[in-house]
C-alpha positions, 0 to 999 in steps of 0.5 A: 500500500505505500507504494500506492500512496507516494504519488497521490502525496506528491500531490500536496504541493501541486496545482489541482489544475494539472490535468493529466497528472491527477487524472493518473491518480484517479486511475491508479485509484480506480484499480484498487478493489471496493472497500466494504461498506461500514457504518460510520457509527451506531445509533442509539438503542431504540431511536429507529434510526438507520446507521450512515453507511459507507467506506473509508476508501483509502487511508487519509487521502480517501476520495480527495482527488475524485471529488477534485477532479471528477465531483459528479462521478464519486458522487454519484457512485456513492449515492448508487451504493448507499443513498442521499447519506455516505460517508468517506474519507477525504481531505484527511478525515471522514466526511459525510457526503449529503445529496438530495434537496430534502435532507440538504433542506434539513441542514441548510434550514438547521431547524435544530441548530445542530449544525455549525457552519463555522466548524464545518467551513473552519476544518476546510478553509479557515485557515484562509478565511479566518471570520469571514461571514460565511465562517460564523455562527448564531447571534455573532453571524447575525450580528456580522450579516446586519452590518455588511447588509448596509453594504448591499442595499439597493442604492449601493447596487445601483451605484455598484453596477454603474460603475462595474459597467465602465469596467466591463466596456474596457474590459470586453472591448480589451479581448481579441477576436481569435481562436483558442483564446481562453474566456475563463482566464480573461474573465477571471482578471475582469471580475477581480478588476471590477471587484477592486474598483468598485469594492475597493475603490481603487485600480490595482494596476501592476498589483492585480496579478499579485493578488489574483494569485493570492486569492487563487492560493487561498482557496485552493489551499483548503483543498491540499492533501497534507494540510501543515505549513510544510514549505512548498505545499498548498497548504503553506502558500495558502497561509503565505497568501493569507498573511499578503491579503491581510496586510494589504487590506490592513494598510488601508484603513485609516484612509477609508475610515476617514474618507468618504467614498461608496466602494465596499471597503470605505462602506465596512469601514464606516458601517454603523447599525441603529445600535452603534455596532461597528466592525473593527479592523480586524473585523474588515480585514476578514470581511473584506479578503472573504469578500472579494474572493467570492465577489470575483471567483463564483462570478468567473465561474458562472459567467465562463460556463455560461459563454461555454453553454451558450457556444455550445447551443448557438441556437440560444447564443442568437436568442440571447443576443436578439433579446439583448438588442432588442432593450435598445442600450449598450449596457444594462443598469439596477433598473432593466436587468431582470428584463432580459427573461432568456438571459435569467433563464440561461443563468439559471440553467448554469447555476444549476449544473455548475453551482460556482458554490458546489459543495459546502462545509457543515460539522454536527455539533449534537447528535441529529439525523438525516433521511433516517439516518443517525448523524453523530455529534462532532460529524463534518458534512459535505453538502453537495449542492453540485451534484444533486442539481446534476443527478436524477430523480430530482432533475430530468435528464439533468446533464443536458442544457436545457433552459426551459426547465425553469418556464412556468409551465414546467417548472422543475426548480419548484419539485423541492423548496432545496431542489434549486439551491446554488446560493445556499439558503436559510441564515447563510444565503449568499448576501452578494447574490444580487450583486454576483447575478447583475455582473454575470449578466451586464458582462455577458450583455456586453459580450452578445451585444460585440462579439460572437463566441464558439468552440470546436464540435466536440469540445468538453472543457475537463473539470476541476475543482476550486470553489465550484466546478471550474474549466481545468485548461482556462476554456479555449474559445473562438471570439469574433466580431459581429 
């Protein structure tokens, strides 16, 4: 068996998105024989409950790199041999893997307060992003979530994309009209450019490759095999980036506290509550470096794999376009962007088979159960949001594109209450999801409106894994003007 383990290891210092290398991993690991199946605990006399059953896969590294690299298919194959409730080994330990919209309803509602998210999110990134909002619990997170909301009111919005369109017009009109240019890696600068103008109130310049990569580390570090501060690791670049995002948000505190501007920073800096309450700095650095990695990493993902869909299907590329330039403007604002009905239902459709938010990260904090099933205190949970909204029986033929599931008259979305859940829901909603949907949108208007995108018959971007599913080779494309 050691000699089994000693490349998946080698992996801990090694970029996710270097395809073949672990995909030679999972190959190695697809040969190994089934493990079989174990209860991860026994439940409590007479409680009726059905133990969580599962196999640990192998030692420590477990399903880490399948859930990495091929997310829908290790999914599934759990779900096919023990149901909505499994359990693994992955990233280190024993993971429950939670699928289907009724029992991610049951933890994301967390009725019971059996569930912590800060535990839960602590053990995979919290090392990265220490006290982010999506990082706490109860009164504290509720606290926390009441300031930044003033971040996010509706005059803010309308200032927000204002400015985000100036950017985008830039942006887009930067982009070159030729084959195999890679949308993902352009789209990725974009939005960390609009997130640093209009979060920050500043342009970044030469220093936007600096922190682009420092947020990449942070959130690929959560995903590193040997999670110590060994040098050269995942692990240890994650903690170094950490430290460089700090000091920058640090240094310019005084300044935003003492001026006057709209941007996000200046806004939690000055943020006040009818009580009084007030973040301190440490409580902005926080906000802030969590912030702007989800502002600028879930929007690339959504707006890449939804330019991906749409040169795909060209027939719903055209229907787009046509809906967008039928509006009569070259840009849209707070006021029009839910007047494009196609758009939405496009947007929908990605968020589905692509959350940019795939699994999220939960420990039980008491004893509960889920679908019958006895969940142990002190238990971490992976809550597959990803691969539930890509698996049968809660969507038909769900690995097609196919927007018109979401039109009134059939409304799969509506199956469930948690069947359509990319943003999460209850206490910890995504608090930027009305921000991420106008970016994706007013980007993808520019983009119809001045270009023409396709791809090679056949072309499959492959799949990896940061904070959602991601195009692992930056998305080739071919761009052309109209």
């Amino acid at each position: 068996m050691a000699s089994l383990l000693t490349k998946p290891l080698a992996l801990a210092g090694a970029a996710i998105d270097r395809v073949p290398v672990v995909d030679a991993a999972n190959a190695l690991f697809d040969r190994l024989p089934e493990r079989a199946a174990q209860p991860l605990a026994t439940p409590p006399p007479g409680s009726g409950l059905e133990p969580v059953m599962g196999d640990p896969s192998v030692p420590y590294i477990g399903r880490t790199l399948g859930f990495l690299r091929h997310t829908l298919e290790h999914c599934g194959e759990l779900y096919d041999r023990f149901g909505s409730i499994s359990w693994t080994t992955a990233f280190g330990t024993k993971m429950v893997l939670v699928l289907g919209p009724e029992a991610i309803g049951t933890v994301l509602a967390n009725r019971d307060k059996a569930f912590s998210n800060k535990q839960g999110w602590d053990y995979l990134i919290g090392p990265f992003f220490d006290r982010g909002v999506m990082l706490m619990d109860g009164d504290e997170h509720l606290q926390h979530r009441r300031i930044m909301q003033e971040a996010f009111k509706r005059p803010r919005l309308v200032d927000y994309i204002a400015q985000a369109n100036d950017t985008i017009a830039r942006g887009v009109a930067s982009w070159p009209n030729q084959e195999g240019f890679k949308l993902f890696d352009a789209t990725k600068q974009l939005t960390l450019d609009i997130a640093t103008e209009v979060f920050m109130g500043e342009s970044l310049g030469p220093e936007a490759d600096r922190l682009n990569h420092a947020f990449d580390d942070c959130v690929v570090g959560g995903q590193a095999l040997i999670r110590h501060d060994v040098p050269g690791g995942m692990w240890h670049r994650g903690l170094r980036s950490r430290r460089l995002l700090a000091d920058h948000f640090r240094s310019q505190i005084p300044a935003k506290r003492a001026g006057d501007g709209n941007d996000l920073f200046s806004v939690l800096c000055r943020a006040e509550t009818a009580d009084g309450e007030r973040f301190t700095d440490e409580d902005v650095v926080n906000h802030m470096i969590f912030t702007m990695m989800a502002a600028h990493d879930t929007s690339t993902l959504t707006l890449s794999m939804m330019a991906y869909y749409l040169a795909r299907h060209p027939e719903w590329q055209e229907r787009l376009r046509e809906e967008a330039v039928a509006l009569g403007v070259d840009q849209i604002d707070y006021a029009n962007v839910d007047r494009l009905p196609l758009m939405d239902l496009c947007f929908r459709e990605t968020l589905r088979m692509n959350a940019p938010v795939g699994i999220l990260g939960r420990r039980s904090v008491k004893d509960t159960e889920l679908d019958g099933r006895f969940i142990p205190a002190d238990t971490q949970l992976l809550i597959g949001i990803y691969p539930s909204q890509r698996m049968e029986p809660w969507w038909s033929d769900p690995h097609t594109f196919d927007p018109e599931r979401f039109l009134p008259e059939r409304a799969e979305d509506r199956s469930h209450k948690f069947a359509w859940a990319p943003f999460g829901a209850g206490a910890h909603k995504c608090i930027g999801m009305f921000f991420g949907t106008m970016e994706v949108k007013a980007i993808l208007f520019r983009l119809l409106l001045t270009r023409r995108f396709s791809i090679p018959d056949g072309y499959e971007p492959p799949i990896s894994y940061g904070t959602g599913p991601l195009p692992a080779d930056g998305l080739p494309i071919t761009l052309s003007a109209l």
